[in-house]
C-alpha positions in Angstrom: 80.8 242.1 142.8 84.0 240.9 141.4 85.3 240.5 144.1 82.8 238.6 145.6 82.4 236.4 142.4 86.5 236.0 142.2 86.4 234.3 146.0 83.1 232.0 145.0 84.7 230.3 142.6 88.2 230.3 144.6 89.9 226.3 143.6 91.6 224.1 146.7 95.3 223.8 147.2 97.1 221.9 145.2 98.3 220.3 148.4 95.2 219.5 150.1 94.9 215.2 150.1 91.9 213.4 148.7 90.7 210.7 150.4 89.1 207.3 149.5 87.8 204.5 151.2 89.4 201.8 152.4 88.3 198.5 150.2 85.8 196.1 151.9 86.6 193.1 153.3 85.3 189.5 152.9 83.9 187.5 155.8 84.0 183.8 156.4 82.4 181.6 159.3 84.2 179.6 161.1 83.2 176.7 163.7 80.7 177.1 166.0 78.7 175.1 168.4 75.4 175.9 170.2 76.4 178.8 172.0 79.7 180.1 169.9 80.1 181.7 166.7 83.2 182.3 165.1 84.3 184.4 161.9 87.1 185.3 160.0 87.7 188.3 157.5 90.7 189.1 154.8 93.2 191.9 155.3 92.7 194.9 154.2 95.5 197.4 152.6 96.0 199.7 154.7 94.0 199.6 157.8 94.8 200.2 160.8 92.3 197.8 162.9 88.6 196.5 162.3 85.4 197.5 163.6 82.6 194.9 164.6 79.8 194.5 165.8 77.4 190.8 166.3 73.7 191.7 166.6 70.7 189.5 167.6 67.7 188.9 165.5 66.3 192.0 167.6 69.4 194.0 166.8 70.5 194.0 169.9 74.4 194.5 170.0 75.6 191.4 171.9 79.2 192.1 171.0 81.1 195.1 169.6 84.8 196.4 169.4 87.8 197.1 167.3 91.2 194.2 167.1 93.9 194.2 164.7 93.5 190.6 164.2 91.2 189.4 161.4 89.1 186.7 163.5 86.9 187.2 166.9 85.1 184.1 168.3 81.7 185.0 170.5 80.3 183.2 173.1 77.3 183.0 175.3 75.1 183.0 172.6 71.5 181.5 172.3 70.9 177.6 170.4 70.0 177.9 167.1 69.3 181.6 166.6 70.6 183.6 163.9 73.4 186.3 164.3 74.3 189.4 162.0 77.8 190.4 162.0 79.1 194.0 160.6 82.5 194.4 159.8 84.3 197.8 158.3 88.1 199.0 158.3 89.3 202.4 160.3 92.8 204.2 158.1 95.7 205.9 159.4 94.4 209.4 159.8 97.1 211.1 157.9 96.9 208.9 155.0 94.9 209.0 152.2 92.0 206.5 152.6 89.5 206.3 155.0 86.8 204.1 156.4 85.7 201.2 154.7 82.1 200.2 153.7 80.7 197.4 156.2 80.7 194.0 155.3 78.0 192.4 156.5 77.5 188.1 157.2 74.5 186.2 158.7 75.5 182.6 160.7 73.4 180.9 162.7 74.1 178.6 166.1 74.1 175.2 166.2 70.7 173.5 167.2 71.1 171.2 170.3 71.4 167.3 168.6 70.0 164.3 170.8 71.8 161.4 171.2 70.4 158.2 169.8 68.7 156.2 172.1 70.9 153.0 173.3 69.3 150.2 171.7 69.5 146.8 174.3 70.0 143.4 174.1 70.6 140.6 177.1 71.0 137.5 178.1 71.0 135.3 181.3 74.2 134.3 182.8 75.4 132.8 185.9 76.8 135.8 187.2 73.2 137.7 186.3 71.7 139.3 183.5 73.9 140.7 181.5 72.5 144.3 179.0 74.7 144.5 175.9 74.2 147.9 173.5 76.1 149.2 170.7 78.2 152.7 172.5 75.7 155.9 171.3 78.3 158.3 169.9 78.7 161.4 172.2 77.7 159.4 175.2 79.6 160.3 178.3 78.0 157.2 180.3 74.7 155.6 180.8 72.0 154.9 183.2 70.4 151.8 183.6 67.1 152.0 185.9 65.3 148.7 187.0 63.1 147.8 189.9 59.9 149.7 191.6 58.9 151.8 194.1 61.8 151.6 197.0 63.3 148.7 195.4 64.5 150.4 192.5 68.2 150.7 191.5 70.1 152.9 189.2 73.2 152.1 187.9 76.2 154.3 185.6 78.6 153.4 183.4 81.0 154.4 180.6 81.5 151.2 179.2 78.3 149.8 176.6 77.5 146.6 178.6 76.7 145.9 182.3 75.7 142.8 184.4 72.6 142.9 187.1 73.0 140.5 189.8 70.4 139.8 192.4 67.3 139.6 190.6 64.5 137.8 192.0 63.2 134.9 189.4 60.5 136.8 186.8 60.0 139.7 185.0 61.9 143.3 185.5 61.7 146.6 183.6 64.9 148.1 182.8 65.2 151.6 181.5 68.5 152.7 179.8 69.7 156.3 178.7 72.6 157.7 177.2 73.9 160.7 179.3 76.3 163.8 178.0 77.8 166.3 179.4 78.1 168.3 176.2 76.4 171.7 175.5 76.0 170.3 172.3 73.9 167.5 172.2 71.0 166.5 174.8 70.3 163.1 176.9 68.3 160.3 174.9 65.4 159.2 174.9 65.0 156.1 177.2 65.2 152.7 175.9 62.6 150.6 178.0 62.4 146.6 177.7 61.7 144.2 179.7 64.2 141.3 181.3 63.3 137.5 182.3 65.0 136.2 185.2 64.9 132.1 185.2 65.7 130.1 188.0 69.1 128.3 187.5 69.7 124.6 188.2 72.5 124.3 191.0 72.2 120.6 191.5 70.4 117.4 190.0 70.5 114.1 191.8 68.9 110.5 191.1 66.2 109.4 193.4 63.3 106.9 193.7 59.8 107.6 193.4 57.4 105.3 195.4 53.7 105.2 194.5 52.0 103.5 197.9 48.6 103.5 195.5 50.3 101.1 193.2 52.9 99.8 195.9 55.5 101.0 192.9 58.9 102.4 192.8 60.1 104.9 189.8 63.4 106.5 189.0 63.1 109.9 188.8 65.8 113.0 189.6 65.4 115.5 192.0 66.5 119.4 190.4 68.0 122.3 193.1 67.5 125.2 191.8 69.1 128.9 192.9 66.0 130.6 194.1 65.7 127.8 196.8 62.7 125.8 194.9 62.6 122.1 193.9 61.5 119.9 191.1 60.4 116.6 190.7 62.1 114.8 186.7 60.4 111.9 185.5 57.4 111.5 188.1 55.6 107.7 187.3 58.2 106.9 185.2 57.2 109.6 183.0 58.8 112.7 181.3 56.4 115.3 183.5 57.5 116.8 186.3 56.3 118.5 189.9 57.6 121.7 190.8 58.1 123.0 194.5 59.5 124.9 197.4 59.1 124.1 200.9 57.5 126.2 203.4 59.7 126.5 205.8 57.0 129.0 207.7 54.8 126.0 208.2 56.3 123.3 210.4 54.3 120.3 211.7 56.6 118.2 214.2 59.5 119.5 213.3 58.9 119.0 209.4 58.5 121.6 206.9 55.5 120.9 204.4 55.9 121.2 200.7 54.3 123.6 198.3 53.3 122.5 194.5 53.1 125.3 192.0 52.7 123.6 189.1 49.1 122.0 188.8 47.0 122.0 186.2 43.6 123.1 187.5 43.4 122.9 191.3 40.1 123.1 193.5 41.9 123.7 197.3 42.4 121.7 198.9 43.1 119.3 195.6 45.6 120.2 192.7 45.7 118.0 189.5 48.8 117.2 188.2 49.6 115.0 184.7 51.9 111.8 185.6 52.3 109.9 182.5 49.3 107.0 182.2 48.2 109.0 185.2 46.2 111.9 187.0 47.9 112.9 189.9 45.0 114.6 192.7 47.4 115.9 195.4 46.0 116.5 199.0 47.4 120.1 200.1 46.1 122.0 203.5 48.6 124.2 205.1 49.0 123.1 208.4 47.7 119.6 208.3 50.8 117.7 207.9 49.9 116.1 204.6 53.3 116.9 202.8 57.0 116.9 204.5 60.5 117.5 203.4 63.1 116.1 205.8 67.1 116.9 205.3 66.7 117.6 201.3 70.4 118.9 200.2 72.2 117.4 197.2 73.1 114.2 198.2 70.2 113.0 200.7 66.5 113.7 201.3 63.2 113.1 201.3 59.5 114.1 200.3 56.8 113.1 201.0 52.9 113.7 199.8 49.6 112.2 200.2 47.6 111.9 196.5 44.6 110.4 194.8 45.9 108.5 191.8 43.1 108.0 188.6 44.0 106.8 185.0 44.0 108.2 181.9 40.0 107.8 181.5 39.7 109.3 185.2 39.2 105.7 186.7 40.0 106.0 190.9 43.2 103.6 191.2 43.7 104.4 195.3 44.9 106.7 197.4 48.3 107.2 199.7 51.5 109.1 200.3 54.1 108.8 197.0 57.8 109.6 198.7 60.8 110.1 196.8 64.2 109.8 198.0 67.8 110.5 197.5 71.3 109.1 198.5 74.2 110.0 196.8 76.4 108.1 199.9 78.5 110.9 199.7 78.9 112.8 202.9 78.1 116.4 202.1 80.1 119.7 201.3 80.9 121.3 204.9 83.1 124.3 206.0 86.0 121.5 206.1 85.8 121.1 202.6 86.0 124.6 202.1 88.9 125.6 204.3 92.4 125.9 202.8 94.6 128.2 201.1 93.9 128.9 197.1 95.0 130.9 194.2 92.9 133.6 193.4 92.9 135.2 189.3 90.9 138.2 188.9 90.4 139.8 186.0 88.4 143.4 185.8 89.0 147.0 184.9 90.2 149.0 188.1 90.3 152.6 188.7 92.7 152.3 192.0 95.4 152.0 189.5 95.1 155.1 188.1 92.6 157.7 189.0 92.0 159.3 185.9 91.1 156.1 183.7 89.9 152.0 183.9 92.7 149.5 184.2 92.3 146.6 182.7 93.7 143.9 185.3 94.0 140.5 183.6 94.8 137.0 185.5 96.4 139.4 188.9 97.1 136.3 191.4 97.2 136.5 195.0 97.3 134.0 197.7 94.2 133.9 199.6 93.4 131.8 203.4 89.8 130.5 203.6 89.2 129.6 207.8 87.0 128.3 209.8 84.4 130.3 212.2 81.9 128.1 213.1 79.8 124.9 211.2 78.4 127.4 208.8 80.6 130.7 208.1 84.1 130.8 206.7 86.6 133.9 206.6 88.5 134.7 203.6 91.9 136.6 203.8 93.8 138.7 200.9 90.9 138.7 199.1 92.3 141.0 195.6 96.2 141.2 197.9 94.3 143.3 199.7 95.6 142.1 202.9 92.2 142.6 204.8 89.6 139.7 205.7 86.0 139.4 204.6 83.5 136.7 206.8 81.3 135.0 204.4 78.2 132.3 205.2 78.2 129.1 203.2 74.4 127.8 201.7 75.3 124.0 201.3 72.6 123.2 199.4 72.7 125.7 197.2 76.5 125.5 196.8 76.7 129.9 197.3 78.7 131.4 199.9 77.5 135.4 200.7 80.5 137.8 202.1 79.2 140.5 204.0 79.1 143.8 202.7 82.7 145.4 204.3 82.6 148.8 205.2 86.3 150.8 205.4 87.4 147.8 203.5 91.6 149.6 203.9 90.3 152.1 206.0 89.0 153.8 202.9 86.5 151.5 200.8 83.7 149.1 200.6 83.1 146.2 199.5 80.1 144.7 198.1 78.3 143.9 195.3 78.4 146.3 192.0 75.9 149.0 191.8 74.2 148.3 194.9 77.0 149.5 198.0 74.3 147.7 200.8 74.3 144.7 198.9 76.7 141.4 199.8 78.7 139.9 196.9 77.5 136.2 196.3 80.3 133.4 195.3 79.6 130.1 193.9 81.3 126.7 194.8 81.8 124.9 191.8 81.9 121.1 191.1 85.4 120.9 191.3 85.4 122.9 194.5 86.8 126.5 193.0 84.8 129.6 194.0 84.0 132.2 191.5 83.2 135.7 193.1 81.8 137.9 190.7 80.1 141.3 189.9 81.7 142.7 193.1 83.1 146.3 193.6 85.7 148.6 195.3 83.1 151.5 196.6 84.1 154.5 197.7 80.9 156.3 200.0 82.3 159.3 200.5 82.0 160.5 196.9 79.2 157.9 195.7 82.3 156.6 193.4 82.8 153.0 191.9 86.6 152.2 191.4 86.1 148.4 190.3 83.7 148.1 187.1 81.0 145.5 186.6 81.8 142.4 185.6 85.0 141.6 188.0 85.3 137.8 188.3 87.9 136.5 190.3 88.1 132.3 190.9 90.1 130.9 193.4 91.9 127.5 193.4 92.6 125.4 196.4 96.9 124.9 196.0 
């Protein structure tokens, strides 16, 4: 029994090494987005390497290992959820400390943020309608919708304002959203308004206006507008007016009858117009001849319609055709006038430059040839110094010249009008006989990409 009870109570070696823990660490979070986390933890005396593991709210394990660095970053993870990170120290096995109590840390993803919706503004100009918005931070580009049905366009871009040509005269929806490309944040909501489109006046010329019921002439002023309709300034010596277009669909004897589209009440075949003292009861039946338009342009025409003229108090005055006409004495713009060489300045922002960002191109000049094809078309060459030629048809009246749509424009390109690769670029004659081309584009099909930005204006000078 002694010798059992001696052996019970036998002490350790004096040698034998007592171990303690290795001190905890303290854990940090770093930056993190909506799919990364990252942390970072102090040294610890004496460890060798680090232990962790990154849990889900399930605890699932969704990353786990051992570094000798005091950082890990983990990606992959889910928005907005919370993770639970353990972190303990391992010791040199022949030393005197050993593992370390976990630290523990809870961090959470970001949640996805939405960019603020791109608030719009425009106005009309005579290059089109120009959509101004102040640039939605985070934004890679935008879209801008507009149109119906097959008729409706989308268009990108990076930059915070853009310029829609080729609108018919009214009203048009436009939808614009900023897009990302960042994990981070998601696409905005849609900013929907609505856009006026008004006819602008191209000419205005001084004509007479004959009343055969009061065997009276007026002054009055005949408006051209770019849409192809008409107005009537100052009818009876007055400050109303009649608007028109002519129906170039319905021809009696070689003349086109008019359309008014501005009456007051109107009982077909009579429309009521207001004409100063008087009441104007025009005569309209498509088909019977009782309006023309013969050779209107800016600088010579005439209309004619027939009318029932009353007063004021509705008193019958007579009946009979009013016709206005128009002579400037001048000639006419024709191809001639058109044909020459000029000095084109274009000023844009140009990808061609440099493929991975816009140059902005300010006053480039080249030498451009405008020819002769036939009575109504011109050709222009160098067009940009692009050493290539365009064929473009001239409206006289409505001072515009349209340049087809050139496909492999350098073998490579086309051009046409921006946002809309089937559509031609329209150019306007001026007064003083320039031509301004704007809103027209360097396209290339192959990969859907636009290397000339809206907004490109380029005028050329006759030398």
């Amino acid at each position: 029994m002694a010798v059992a009870l001696t052996m019970g109570i036998t002490s350790c070696s004096d040698d034998e090494i007592v171990k303690s823990p290795l001190d905890s660490t303290s854990i940090t979070e770093g930056t993190k987005t909506v799919s990364t986390l990252s942390f970072n933890w102090t040294p610890v005396n004496g460890a060798t390497q680090y232990a962790y593991e990154l849990s889900d709210p399930n605890g699932t394990v969704v990353l786990g290992g051992t570094t000798s660095t005091t950082s890990i970053l983990a990606t992959g993870l889910k928005v907005n959820t919370t993770y639970t990170l353990n972190v303990w120290s391992y010791a040199a096995v022949t030393g005197d400390k050993t593992t370390s109590p976990i630290t523990t840390l809870q961090a959470t993803t970001n949640d996805v943020v939405q960019l603020d919706k791109p608030q719009a503004t425009w106005e009309q100009t005579s290059a089109g309608i120009v959509l101004t918005w102040p640039a939605v931070e985070h934004a890679d580009y935008y879209e801008i919708t507009y149109g119906e049905g097959e008729g409706q366009t989308t268009l990108t871009t990076t930059a915070n304002s853009i310029t829609i040509s080729g609108l018919s005269v009214g009203d048009h929806s436009v939808i614009i959203q900023a897009i990302t490309e960042d994990e981070n944040y998601s696409n905005s909501i849609t900013f929907e308004f609505t856009v006026t489109r008004s006819k602008i006046e191209v000419w205005r010329t001084d004509g007479d206006y004959y009343s055969e019921a009061l065997d009276k002439t007026f002054k009055c002023q005949i408006v051209g507008y770019d849409d192809g309709s008409f107005r009537i300034d100052g009818i009876y010596g007055s400050t109303d007016v009649l608007d028109f277009y002519v129906d170039t669909e319905s021809v009696i004897e070689g003349v086109p009858e008019v359309v008014f589209t501005n009456a007051y009440s109107a009982q077909a075949p009579y429309y009521n117009f207001h004409a100063g003292d008087y009441n104007i009861r025009l005569y309209y039946q498509r088909g019977t001849g009782y309006t023309g338009w013969e050779n209107g342009n800016s600088n010579k025409g005439e209309l004619w319609f027939y009318i029932y003229l009353y007063d004021k108090d509705n008193n019958y005055l007579g009946g009979g055709y009013d016709d206005v006409t128009w002579d400037t004495g001048a000639a006419g713009l024709t191809v001639d006038d058109i044909v020459g060489d000029y000095t084109e300045v274009t000023n844009c922002l140009d990808m061609t430059y440099d493929w991975a960002t816009w140059t902005k191109v300010i006053d480039k000049e080249s030498d451009v040839k405008i020819e002769k094809v036939d009575d109504s078309t011109i050709s222009i060459y160098n067009f940009y110094g692009m050493e290539d030629t365009f064929t473009a048809r001239v409206d006289f009246d409505l001072r515009k010249i349209t340049i087809d749509v050139k496909d492999n424009w350098l073998g490579y390109y086309t051009f046409c009008q921006y946002g809309a690769p089937d559509t031609p670029v329209v150019g306007t004659i001026e007064n003083d006989g320039s031509i301004t081309i704007s809103n027209w584009t360097i396209y290339y099909a192959l990969y859907g990409y636009t290397y000339v930005y809206t907004g490109a204006t380029s005028v050329l000078t006759k030398k």
